[in-house]
C-alpha positions in Angstrom: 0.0 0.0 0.0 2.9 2.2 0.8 4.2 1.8 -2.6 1.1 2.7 -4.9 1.2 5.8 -2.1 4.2 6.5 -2.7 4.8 5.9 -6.8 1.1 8.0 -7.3 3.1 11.1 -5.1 6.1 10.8 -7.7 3.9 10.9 -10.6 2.2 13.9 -9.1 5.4 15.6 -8.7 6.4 14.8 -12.3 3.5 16.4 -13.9 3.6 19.4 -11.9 7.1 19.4 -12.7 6.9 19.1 -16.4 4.1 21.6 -16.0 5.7 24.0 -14.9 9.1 23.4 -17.2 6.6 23.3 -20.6 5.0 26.9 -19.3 8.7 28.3 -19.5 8.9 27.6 -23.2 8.1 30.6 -26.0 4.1 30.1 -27.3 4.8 28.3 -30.8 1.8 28.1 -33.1 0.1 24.9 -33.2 0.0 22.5 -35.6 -2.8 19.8 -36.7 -1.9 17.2 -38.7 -4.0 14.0 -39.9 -4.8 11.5 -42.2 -7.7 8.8 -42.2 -7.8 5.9 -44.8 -11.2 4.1 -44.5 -11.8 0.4 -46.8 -15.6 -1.4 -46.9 -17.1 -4.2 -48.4 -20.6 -4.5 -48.5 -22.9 -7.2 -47.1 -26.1 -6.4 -48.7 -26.9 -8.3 -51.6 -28.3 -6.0 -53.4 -25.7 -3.4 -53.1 -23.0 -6.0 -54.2 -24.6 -6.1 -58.0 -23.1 -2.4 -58.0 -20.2 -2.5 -56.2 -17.5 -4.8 -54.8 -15.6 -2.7 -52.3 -15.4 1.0 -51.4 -12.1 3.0 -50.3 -11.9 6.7 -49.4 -8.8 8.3 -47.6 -8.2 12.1 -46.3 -5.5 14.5 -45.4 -5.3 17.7 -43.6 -3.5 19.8 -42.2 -4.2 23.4 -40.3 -2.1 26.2 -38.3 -3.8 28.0 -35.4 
């Protein structure tokens, strides 16, 4: 018991460490980056007679 006590106070520490280190750093823009691939294959039956498989992807990106 004393040593989930103790480990959970480190880990405290840490993040208010790193906290307090990161908030020392210059403000740089942010950055969003992403990508998303997506694959399907349909089960109806119906929807098979027009189509065997679908695939789609996306990419972004954004400064704020």
């Amino acid at each position: 018991m004393q040593k989930i006590i103790r480990v959970c106070l480190v880990l405290v520490a840490a993040n208010f460490i790193i906290v307090r280190t990161l908030a020392q750093l210059p403000k740089l823009p942010k950055v969003l980056a992403f990508a998303n691939f997506t694959y399907g294959s349909p089960i109806n039956t119906d929807f098979k007679n027009i189509s065997n498989y679908g695939v789609g992807y996306e990419l972004g990106a954004g400064i704020g």
